[in-house]
C-alpha positions as CSV (number, residue, x, y, z in Angstrom):
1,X,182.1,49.3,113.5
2,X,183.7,50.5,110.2
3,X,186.5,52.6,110.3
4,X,185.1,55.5,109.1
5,X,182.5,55.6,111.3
6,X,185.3,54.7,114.1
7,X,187.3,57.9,113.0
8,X,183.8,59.9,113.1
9,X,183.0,58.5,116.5
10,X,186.7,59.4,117.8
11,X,186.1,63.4,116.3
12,X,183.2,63.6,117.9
13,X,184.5,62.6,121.2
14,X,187.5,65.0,120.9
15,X,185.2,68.0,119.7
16,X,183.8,67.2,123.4
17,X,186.8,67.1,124.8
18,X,188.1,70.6,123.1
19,X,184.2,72.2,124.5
20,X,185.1,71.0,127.8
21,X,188.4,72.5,128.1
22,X,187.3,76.0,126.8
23,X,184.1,76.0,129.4
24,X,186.0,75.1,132.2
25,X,188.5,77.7,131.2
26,X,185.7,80.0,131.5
27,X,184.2,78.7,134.6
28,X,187.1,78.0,136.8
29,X,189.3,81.0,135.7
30,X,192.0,78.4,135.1
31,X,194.2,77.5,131.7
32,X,193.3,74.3,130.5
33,X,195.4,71.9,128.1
34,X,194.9,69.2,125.6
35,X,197.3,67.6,123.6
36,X,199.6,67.2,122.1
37,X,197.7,67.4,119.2
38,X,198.3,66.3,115.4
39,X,197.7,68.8,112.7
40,X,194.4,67.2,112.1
41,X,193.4,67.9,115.4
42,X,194.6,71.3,115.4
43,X,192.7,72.1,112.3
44,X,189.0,70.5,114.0
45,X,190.3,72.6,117.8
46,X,190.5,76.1,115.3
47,X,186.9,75.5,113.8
48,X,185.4,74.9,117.2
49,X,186.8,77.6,119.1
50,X,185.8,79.7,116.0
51,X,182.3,78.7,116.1
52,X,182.3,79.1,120.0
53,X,183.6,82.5,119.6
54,X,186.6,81.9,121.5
55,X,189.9,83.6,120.9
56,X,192.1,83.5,123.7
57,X,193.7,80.2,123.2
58,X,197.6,79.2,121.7
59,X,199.3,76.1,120.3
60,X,202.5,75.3,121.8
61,X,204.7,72.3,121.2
62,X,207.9,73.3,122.2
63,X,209.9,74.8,119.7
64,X,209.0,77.1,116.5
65,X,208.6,74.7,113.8
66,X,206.3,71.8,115.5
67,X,204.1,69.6,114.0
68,X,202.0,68.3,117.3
69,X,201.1,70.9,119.9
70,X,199.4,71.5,122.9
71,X,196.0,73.4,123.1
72,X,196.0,76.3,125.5
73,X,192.8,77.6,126.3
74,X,193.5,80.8,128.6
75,X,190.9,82.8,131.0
76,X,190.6,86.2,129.6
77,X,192.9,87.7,132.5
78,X,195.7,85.5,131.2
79,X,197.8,86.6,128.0
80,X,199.1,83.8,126.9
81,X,202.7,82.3,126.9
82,X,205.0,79.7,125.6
83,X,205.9,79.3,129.0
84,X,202.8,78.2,130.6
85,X,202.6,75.2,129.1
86,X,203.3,72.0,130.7
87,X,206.0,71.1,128.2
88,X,209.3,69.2,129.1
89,X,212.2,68.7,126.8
90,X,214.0,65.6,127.2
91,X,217.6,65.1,125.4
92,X,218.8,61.6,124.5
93,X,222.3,60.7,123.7
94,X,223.7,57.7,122.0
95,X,226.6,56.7,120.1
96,X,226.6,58.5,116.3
97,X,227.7,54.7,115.0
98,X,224.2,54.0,115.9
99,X,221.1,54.7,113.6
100,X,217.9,55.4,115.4
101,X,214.5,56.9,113.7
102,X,211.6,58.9,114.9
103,X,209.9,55.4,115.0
104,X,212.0,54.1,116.9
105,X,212.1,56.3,120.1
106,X,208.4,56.9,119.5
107,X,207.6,52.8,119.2
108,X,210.1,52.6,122.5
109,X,207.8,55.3,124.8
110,X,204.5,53.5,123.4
111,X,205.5,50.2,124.2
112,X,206.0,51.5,128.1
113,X,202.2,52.1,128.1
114,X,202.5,56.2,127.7
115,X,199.7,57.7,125.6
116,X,200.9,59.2,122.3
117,X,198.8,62.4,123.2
118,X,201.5,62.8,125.6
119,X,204.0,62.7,123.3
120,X,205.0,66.1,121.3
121,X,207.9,66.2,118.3
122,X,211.2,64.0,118.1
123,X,214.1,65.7,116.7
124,X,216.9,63.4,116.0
125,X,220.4,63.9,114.2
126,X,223.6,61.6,114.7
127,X,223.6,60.7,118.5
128,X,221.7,63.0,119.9
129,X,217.2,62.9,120.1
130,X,215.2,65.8,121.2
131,X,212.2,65.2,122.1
132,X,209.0,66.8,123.7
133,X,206.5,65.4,126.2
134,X,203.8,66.4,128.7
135,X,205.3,67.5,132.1
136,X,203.0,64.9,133.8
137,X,205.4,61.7,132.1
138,X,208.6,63.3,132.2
139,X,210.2,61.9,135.5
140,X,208.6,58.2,134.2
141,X,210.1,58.5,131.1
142,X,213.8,59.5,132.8
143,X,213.6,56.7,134.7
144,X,212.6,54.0,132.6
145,X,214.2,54.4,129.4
146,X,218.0,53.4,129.2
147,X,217.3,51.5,125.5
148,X,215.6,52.1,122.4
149,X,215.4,49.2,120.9
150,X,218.9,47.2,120.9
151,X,221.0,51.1,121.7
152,X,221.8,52.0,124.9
153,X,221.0,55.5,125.6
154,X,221.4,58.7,128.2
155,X,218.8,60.9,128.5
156,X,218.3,64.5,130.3
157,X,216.2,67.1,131.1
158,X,216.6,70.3,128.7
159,X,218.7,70.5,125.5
160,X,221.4,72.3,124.0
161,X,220.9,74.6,120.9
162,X,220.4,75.0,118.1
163,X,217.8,71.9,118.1
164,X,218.3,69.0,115.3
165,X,216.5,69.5,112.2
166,X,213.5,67.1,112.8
167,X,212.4,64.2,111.2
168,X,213.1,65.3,107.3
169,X,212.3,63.9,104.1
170,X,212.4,61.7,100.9
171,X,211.9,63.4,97.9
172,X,210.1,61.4,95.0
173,X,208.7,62.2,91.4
174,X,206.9,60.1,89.4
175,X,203.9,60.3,87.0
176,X,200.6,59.4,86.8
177,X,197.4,59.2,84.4
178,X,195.7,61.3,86.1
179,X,195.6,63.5,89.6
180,X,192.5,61.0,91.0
181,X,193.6,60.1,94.3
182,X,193.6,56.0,93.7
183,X,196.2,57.1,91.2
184,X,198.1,58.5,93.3
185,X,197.8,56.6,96.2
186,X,199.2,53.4,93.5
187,X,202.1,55.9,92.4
188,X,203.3,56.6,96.0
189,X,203.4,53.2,97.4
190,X,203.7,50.8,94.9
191,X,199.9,49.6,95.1
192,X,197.9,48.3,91.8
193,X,195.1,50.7,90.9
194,X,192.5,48.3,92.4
195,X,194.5,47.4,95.6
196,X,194.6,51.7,96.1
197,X,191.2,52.0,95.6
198,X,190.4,49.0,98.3
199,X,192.5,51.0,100.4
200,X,190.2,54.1,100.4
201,X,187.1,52.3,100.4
202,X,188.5,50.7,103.8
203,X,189.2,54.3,104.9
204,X,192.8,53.8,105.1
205,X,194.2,57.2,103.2
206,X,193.6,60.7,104.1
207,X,193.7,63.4,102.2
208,X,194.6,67.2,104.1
209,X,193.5,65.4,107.4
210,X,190.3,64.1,106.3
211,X,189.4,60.2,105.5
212,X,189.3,59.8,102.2
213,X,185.6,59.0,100.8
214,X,186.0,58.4,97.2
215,X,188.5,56.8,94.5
216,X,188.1,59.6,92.2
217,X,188.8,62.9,94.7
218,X,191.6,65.2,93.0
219,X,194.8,65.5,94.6
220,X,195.8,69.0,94.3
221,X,200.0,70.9,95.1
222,X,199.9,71.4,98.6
223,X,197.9,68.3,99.4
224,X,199.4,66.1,102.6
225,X,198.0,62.4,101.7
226,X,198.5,59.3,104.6
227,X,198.2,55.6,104.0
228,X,197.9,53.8,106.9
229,X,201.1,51.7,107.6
230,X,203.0,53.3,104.7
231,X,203.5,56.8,105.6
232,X,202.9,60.6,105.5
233,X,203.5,62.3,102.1
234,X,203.3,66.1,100.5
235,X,202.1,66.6,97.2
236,X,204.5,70.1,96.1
237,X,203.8,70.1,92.1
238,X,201.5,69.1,89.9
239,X,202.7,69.0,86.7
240,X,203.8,69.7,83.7
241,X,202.4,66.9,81.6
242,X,204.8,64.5,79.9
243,X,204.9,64.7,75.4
244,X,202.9,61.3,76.5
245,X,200.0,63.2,78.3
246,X,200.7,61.7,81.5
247,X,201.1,64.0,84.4
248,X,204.0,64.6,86.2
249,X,203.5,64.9,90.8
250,X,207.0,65.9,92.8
251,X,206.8,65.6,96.5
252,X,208.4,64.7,99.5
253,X,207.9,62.1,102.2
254,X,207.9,62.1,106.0
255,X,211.0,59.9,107.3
C-alpha cells in the first residue's frame, strides 16, 4: 500500500473513531474523549462534528496555547469544562548543565511502548519539562521513567507556574524562483529540485495538514509545510522579490 493511500486509510479510520465517540455521547449520556489530537486531526474532528450537526464538544490539552488536544464530546446536560478532561500534568526536573529537546522526552515515553495519542504538549526550558498526558498512563509513566536518554531525571505530578515557553523556533529566510511547493520544499531542507519533488510524489510533505499531491501547488503566508524526518515549518511572508526577480519566503521552524 502507498502511503497516500495509507494516510487515506488511517483518516478514514479516525473519522470512525470521532462518529463513534459523538454517538455514544448521545446514547449513553456520557462525555467521551479522543486524543490527544494533532492539528490535522483537530481540523478533520471540526468538519465532522459540523456535518453531524454537533456542537457541544471542546478541545482541551492542558494549558492555553496547545498544539495537540483532547476531543471532548459532551451530552447536552453537560456544559463543558477544562476540568473534565482526563488530563495529567507531569513535571520533570534535571540538572540545567543538561540539554534535553522535545524529542528527546517524547522518543523516551515512545520507546516504553506508550501510544503517542496519549501523549499531549512538552514544554521544556533549562531543567525543568512540562509535559501533558492522558490520565490513564500517568502512574506508568511516574514509575518508569528516572532517564531520558543518558540524564537522570525527577518527575512529579502537577507543575509550578508560569509554564515554560514550549518548544520554540528557528527562524530562516531564504529565496526561491518561485512559491511552487518543490521549490520550497528544496529551499527549506537543503534538497535538489528533483530529490523535493520525489519527496512529494512519495507523499512525504504536507502542506496545511494535508499530503501533498503535486510538485507544482503554491505555497502561500500562513502555510505550515512537514517533511517527513526533517521537520515542521511556518511559511510568515512571501515576499518582496529580490532586483533579481527571485522571491524572497521568511519563516520559522519547529525545534
Amino acid at each position: 500500500m502507498s502511503d497516500k493511500h495509507s494516510v487515506k486509510s488511517a483518516q478514514v479510520i479516525f473519522l470512525a473513531r470521532v462518529q463513534d465517540a459523538v454517538n455514544l455521547c448521545e446514547k449513553r449520556h456520557k462525555p467521551q474523549f479522543i486524543g490527544f489530537l494533532d492539528e490535522k486531526e483537530q481540523l478533520y474532528t471540526e468538519k465532522l462534528t459540523s456535518q453531524m450537526g454537533f456542537k457541544n464538544y471542546m478541545f482541551w490539552g492542558g494549558h492555553a496555547s496547545s498544539e495537540r488536544v483532547v476531543f471532548g464530546a459532551f451530552p447536552d446536560y453537560i456544559e463543558p469544562s477544562e476540568n473534565l478532561f482526563p488530563i495529567q500534568i507531569i513535571t520533570a526536573t534535571f540538572r540545567t548543565c543538561d540539554k534535553l529537546s522535545h524529542r528527546d522526552f517524547l522518543g523516551a515515553l515512545l520507546s516504553l511502548g506508550i501510544e503517542r495519542e496519549t501523549l499531549g504538549d512538552f514544554l521544556i526550558e533549562d531543567g525543568r519539562c512540562v509535559f501533558f498526558v492522558r490520565e490513564e498512563i500517568s502512574q506508568f509513566i511516574l514509575m518508569q521513567v528516572k532517564k531520558i536518554g543518558r540524564v537522570g531525571v525527577t518527575l512529579k505530578e502537577g507543575a509550578d507556574y508560569p509554564l515554560p515557553m514550549g518548544r520554540g523556533f528557528t527562524e530562516f529566510s531564504f529565496v526561491v524562483a518561485s512559491p511552487r511547493l518543490d521549490c520550497v520544499t528544496a529551499a527549506l531542507v537543503g534538497y535538489s529540485r528533483e530529490k523535493s519533488g520525489a519527496a512529494i510524489k512519495a507523499g512525504l510533505v504536507t502542506q496545511n495538514y494535508q499530503v501533498a499531491v503535486s510538485t507544482s501547488q503554491k505555497v502561500e503566508a500562513g502555510d505550515k509545510i512537514s517533511i517527513r524526518g526533517k521537520g515542521k515549518f511556518v511559511l510568515d511572508r512571501i515576499g518582496p522579490m529580490t532586483k533579481k526577480g527571485r522571491l524572497s519566503i521568511f519563516g520559522r521552524k519547529y525545534k
